[in-house]
N, C-alpha and C positions, 0 to 999 in steps of 0.2 A: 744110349742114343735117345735124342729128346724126340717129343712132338712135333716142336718145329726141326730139328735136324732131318726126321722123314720126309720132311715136304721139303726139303732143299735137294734131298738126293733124289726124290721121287717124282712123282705128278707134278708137273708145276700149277700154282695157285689155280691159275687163271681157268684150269680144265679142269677139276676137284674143289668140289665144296665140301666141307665137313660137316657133323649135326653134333653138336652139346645138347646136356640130356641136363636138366637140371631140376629136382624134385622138391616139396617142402612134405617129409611124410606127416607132419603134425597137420596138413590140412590136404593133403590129396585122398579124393574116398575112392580110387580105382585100384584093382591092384597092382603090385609093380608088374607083374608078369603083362599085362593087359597095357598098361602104359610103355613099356618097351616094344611089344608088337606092335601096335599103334604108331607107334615114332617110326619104327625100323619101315613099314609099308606105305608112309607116307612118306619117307625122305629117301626109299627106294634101295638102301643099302644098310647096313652095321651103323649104329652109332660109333664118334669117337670117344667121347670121353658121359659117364652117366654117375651121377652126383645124387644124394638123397641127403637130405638136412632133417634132423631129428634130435633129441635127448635119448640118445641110445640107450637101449640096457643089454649086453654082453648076450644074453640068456632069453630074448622075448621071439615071441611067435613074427614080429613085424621084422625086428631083425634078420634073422632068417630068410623070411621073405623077401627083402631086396638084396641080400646077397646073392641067393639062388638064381636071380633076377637079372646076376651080373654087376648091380651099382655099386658102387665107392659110401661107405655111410660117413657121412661128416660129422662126426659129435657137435652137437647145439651148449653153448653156454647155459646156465642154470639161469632163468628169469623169462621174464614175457616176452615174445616177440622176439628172441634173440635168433632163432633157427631163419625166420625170414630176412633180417639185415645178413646175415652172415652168409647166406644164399643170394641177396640181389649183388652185395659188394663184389664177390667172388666170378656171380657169372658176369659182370660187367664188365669187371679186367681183365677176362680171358679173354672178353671177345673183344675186347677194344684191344690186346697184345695182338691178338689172332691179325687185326684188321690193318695195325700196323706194317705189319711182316708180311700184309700182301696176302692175306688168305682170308676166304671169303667163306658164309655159310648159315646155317640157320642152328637158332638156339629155342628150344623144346623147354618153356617153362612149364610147368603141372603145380597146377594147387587146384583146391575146388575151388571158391568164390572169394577171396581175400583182395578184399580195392587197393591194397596196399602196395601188391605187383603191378598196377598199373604204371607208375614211373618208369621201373624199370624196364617193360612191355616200353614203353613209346623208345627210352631211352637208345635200346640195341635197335630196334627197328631204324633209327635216326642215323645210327654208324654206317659207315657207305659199305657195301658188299654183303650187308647183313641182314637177316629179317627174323622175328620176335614171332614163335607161334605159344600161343595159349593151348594148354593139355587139359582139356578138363573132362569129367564126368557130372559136370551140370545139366541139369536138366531144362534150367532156366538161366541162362547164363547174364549177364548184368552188363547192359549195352555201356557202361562206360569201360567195362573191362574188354570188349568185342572191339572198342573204336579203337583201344589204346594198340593191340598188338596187330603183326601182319596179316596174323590168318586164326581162324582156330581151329585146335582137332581136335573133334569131340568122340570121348570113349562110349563103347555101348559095352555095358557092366555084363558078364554070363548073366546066365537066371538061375537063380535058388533052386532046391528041388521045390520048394513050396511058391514058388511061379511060376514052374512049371506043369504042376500037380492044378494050380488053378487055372492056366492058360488050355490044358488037356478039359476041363469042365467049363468052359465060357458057351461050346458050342448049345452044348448038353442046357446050358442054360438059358440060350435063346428060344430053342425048340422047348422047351415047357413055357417060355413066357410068351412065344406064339401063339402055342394050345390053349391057354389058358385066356388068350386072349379071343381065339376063334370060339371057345365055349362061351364067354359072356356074350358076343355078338349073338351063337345062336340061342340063348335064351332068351336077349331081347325079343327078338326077333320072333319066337313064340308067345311071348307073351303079348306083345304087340297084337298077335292070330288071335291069341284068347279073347283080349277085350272084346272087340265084334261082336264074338260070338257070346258072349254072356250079354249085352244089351238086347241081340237078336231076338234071344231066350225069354228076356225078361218081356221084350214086345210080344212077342208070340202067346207068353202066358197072361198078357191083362189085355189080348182079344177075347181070349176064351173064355174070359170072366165076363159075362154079360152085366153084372152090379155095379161093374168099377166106375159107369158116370155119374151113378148116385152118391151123396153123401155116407158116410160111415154109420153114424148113427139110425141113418133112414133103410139101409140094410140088412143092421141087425133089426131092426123092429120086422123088417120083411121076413127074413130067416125065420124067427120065433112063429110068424103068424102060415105061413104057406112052407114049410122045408123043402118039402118034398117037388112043386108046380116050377121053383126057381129053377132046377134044373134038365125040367122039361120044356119050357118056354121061357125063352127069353122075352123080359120085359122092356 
């Protein structure tokens, strides 16, 4: 029994939307696991159909990974670019088959940042009963790629143990760049006190000099002749 044979027997169109899932793994940086969550809580149910475009290898850790994940891997021709035509062509004609037959729904593109999807983004948006969401884990996302599709869902990546490890010492490192900053304020702040107090000092010690309005030389000639009377009388 086909895809469209269930929807003939079952739900009709008009009360059931369906989600296509459609991946490019040569440029999506989320994981599949994270990208399928993501879709499944925003479209509120199971995807139907989940597609990942790639130059497979049989035996690779990525592999793997979106099998476990649940997606269908599509072997990518050998050359540039070939995983993304072979990914817009594909999801274009299912949903333009879909929309034919009366069934309406939304289709789940993911790549990270590629302008390239944007055609295709306007395209399915454009088909009547259908709407185009962009899957991305950008951080910056590229407002011509935002204008082009219906909506975006934007993935929030786990954290590393080593963003973790430093998000755990962010606090720690506020509260020493406070202290550290309350201690320069109070040493200004002392030293600020000190000056005063050393001009004070130094007034207080050229009153008690009774010489200090005579010239220097006219001093020491005093000194040599009276030592002793200078510092009984002041002159």
């Amino acid at each position: 029994m086909g895809l469209f044979d269930r929807f003939r027997k079952g739900d009709s169109p008009e009360n059931k939307q369906i989600a296509l899932v459609y991946v490019d793994a040569e440029n999506a940086h989320a994981q599949p696991d994270s990208i399928r969550e993501s879709i499944e809580n925003h479209f509120g149910g199971d995807a139907t159909q989940m597609y990942s475009y790639s130059k497979w290898s049989a035996k690779s850790v990525e592999s793997k990974k979106y099998r476990n994940a649940g997606f269908r891997l599509v072997q990518a021709d050998s050359g540039d670019n070939n995983a993304d035509i072979m990914m817009s062509l594909d999801a274009y004609e299912t949903v333009r088959d879909f929309s034919e037959r009366g069934i309406t729904g939304v289709a789940y593109i993911s790549f990270h940042g590629d302008k390239g999807f944007t055609h295709l983004l306007e395209k399915i948006k454009a088909i009547p009963g259908w709407s185009s969401v962009w899957v991305t884990s950008n951080k910056a996302p590229t407002k011509m790629i935002v204008n082009s599709a219906s909506e975006v869902l934007k993935i929030v990546p786990p954290l590393s143990a080593t963003e973790k490890v430093s998000q755990r010492s962010k606090p720690r490192s506020r509260q020493n760049k406070s202290r550290r900053k309350k201690n320069r304020n109070k040493t200004k702040s002392q030293t600020k006190k000190s000056i005063p107090n050393q001009r004070k000092n130094r007034r207080v010690n050229q009153n008690l000099n009774p010489l200090r309005k005579y010239p220097l030389f006219l001093v020491r000639k005093i000194q040599e002749v009276r030592p002793l009377v200078i510092h009984q009388c002041p002159i």
